[in-house]
N, C-alpha and C positions, 0 to 999 in steps of 0.2 A: 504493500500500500504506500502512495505516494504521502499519503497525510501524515506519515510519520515519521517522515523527515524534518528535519530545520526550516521554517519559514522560509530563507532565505535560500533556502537550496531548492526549494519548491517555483519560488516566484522565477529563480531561474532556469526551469526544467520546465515552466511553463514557456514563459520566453525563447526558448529555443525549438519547442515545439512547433508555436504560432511561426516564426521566420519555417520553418521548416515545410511545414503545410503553406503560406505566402508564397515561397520559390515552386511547390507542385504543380500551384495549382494555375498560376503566371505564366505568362507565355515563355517559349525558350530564348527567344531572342531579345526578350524585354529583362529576364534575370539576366543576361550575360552582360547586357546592353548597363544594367545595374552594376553590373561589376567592374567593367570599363570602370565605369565612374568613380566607382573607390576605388581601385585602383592607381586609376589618374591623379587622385587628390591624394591616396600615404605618396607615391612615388613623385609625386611633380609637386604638390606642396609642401606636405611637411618632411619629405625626405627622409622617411621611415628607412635605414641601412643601405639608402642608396649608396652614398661614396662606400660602404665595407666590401658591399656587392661587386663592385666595379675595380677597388682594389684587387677583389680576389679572380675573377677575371684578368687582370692585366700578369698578375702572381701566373695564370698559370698560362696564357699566350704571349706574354712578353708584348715585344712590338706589333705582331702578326696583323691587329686589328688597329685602325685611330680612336681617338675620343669616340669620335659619333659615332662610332660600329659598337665602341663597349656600351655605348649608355645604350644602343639599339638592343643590343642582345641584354642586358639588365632588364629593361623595359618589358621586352616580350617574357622573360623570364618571370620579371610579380605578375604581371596581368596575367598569364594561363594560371599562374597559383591561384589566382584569386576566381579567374574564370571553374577554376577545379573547385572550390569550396559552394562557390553559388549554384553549381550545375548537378553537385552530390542530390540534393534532394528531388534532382528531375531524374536520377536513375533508379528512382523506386517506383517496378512496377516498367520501366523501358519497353516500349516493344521490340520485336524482334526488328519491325518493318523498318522502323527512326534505322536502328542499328546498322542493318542493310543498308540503308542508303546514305549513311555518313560516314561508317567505316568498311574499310575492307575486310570482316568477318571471317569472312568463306576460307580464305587462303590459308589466317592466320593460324584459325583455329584447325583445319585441318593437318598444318603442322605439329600441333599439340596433340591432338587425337593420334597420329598416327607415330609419335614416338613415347607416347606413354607405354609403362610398363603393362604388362598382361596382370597382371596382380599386384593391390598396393598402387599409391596415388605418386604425386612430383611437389615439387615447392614451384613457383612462378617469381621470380626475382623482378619485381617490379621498380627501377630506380625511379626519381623523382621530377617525369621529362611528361612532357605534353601533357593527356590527361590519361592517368595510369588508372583515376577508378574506372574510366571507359571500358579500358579494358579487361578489368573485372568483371565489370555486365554484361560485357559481353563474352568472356567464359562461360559465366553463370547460366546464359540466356542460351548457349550453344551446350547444354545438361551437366557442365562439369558441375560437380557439388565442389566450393572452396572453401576454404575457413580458413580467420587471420589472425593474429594477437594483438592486442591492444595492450595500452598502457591505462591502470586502474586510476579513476580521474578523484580529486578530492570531493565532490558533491558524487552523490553513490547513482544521485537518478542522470546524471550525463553518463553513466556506462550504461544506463537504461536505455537512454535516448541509442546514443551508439551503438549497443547490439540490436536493438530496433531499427535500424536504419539500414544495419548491415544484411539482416537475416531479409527486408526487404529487396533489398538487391541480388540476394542470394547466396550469401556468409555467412558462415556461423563463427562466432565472434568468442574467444579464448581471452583471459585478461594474464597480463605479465603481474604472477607476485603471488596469484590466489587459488596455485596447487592446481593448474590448470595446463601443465604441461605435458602432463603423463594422456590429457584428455585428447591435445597436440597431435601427438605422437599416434596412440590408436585410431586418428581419423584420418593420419595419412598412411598409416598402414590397412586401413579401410575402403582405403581408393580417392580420398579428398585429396585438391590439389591445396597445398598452403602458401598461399599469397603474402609478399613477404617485400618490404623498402628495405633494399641490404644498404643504401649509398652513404647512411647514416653515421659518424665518429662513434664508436662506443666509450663511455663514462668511464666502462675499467679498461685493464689490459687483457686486448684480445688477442686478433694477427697484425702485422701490421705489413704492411701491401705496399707497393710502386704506386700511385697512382697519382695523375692527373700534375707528376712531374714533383712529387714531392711525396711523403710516404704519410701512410691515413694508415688510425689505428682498426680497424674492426671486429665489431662480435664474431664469436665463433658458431652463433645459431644457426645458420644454414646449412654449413658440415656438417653440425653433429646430429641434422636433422637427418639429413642427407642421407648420412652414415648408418645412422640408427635406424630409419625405415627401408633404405635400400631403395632409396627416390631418385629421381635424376632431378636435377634442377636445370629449370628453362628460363634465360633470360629473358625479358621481354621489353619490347622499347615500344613505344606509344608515342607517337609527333603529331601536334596538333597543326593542322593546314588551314589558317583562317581561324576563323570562330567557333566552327561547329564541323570540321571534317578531322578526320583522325587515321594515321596510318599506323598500325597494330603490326610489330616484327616480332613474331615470335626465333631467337635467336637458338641456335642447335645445341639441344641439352648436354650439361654437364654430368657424367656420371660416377656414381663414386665406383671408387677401382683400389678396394684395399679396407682395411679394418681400423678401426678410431684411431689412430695415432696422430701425433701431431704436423706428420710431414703432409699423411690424408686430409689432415683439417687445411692447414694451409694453402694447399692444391686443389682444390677445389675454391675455396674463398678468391684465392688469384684470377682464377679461370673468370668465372663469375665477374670480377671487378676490372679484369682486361675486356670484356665484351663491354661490359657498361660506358667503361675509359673510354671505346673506341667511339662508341654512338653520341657521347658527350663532346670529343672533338670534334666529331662533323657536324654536331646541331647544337652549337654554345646556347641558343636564345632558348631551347627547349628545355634545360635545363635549372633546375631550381636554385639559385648562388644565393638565394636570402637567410637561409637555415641559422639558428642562432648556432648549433655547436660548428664551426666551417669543419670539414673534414679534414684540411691539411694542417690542423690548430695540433 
């Protein structure tokens, strides 16, 4: 029951609800068209991480690009985030039909279908480029059953909200912290695929990787997922073309090849974040440079 929450945790579980049902039920080009706008106003008025963003940018092309190409590709990089946050509540409920005719579906997803294992599900490495929940509804919407982990939020009914939102789209929703990993585990050796942001710094010490010209620390989660259900993990890259069209690559699985060690964890983490690396340098604007932890910190 929600009445038995904090007042304050309430008034805000109501509140995210209303916005949430708002953007449903709104047209699609009127929420995106909404989000331009704030967009426009953190990034061009009040300069919400712009210069950090752009730093980090220059850190990792050097000369490659001038002023006006960084601030382009920063630009296009907040506004799909923020186009991604307004457009989550139009993929509850998606048709198949929207799907078909804004992304290439068919191809993608037949790459995934047809290197999945015969028994037992995959992880889908989703880095933080164009619109990556896209491509979850459209797993979902093509029969895969997915499920992802969350981080347990301080108000208890925003993980209501969130695995509410997820199980809509077609996710079953695991939370980080709450003895929910062992449940992980049995649904990808169940046949779920686990949907998974690897591009993330982790807080401890995990592997630590080549990447993007400078070395990123990262969890060991995908491995020892990997490892432990005997999953192939698929990277996937998602570019957003315009406003509302999306190119979905599902990139050629990683399989694990060897038993938990830490040379297996490492090699596979690599693999994974050389694909990412590479789809990062040919489409800078699609990728996400705002993230408070920066990956090369």
């Amino acid at each position: 029951m929600i009445w038995k929450n904090k007042p304050k945790y309430i008034l805000e579980y109501i509140g995210i609800k209303f916005i949430l049902l708002l953007f449903l039920i709104l047209p699609w080009r009127f929420v995106l068209a909404f989000g331009w706008l704030v967009a426009f106003f953190i990034y061009y008025v009040f300069r919400i991480g712009v210069k950090e963003a752009k730093r980090r940018i220059k850190q990792v092309f050097g000369d490659k690009y001038t002023d006006s190409e960084i601030n382009k590709i920063a630009w296009l990089s907040y506004r799909n985030f923020i186009f991604n946050c307004v457009e989550l509540p139009k993929l509850n409920g998606v048709s198949e039909k929207w799907l078909n005719k804004h992304c290439d579906v068919v191809s993608a997803m037949q790459k995934l279908k047809s290197n999945m294992p015969e028994k037992g599900g995959a992880i889908l490495a989703l880095p933080h480029m164009g619109g990556w929940f896209v491509a979850a509804a459209a797993a979902a919407k093509q029969g895969f059953e997915l499920c992802a982990i969350a981080g347990v939020q301080r108000n208890p009914l925003f993980n209501k909200a969130e695995k509410d939102l997820n199980a809509k789209i077609g996710i079953t929703t695991y939370f980080r912290g709450a003895g929910d990993m062992g449940g992980v585990i049995r649904a990808i050796k169940g046949g779920k695929i686990l949907t998974v942001l690897p591009d993330v710094r982790s807080r401890t010490k995990g592997v630590s990787v080549d990447f993007l010209g400078g070395k990123a620390n990262f969890g060991r989660g995908i491995s020892l997922f990997a490892i432990e259900c005997n999953a192939p993990v698929f990277p996937c890259v998602i570019l957003r073309e315009g406003w509302m069209k999306h190119s979905i690559h599902v990139l050629d699985p990683i399989v694990p090849d060897g038993q938990n060690s830490p040379e297996v964890v490492e090699k596979i983490l690599k693999d994974v974040m050389k694909s990412i690396e590479t789809a990062i340098l040919e489409n800078p604007e699609q990728w996400f440079w705002f993230n408070k932890r920066w990956v090369l910190d």
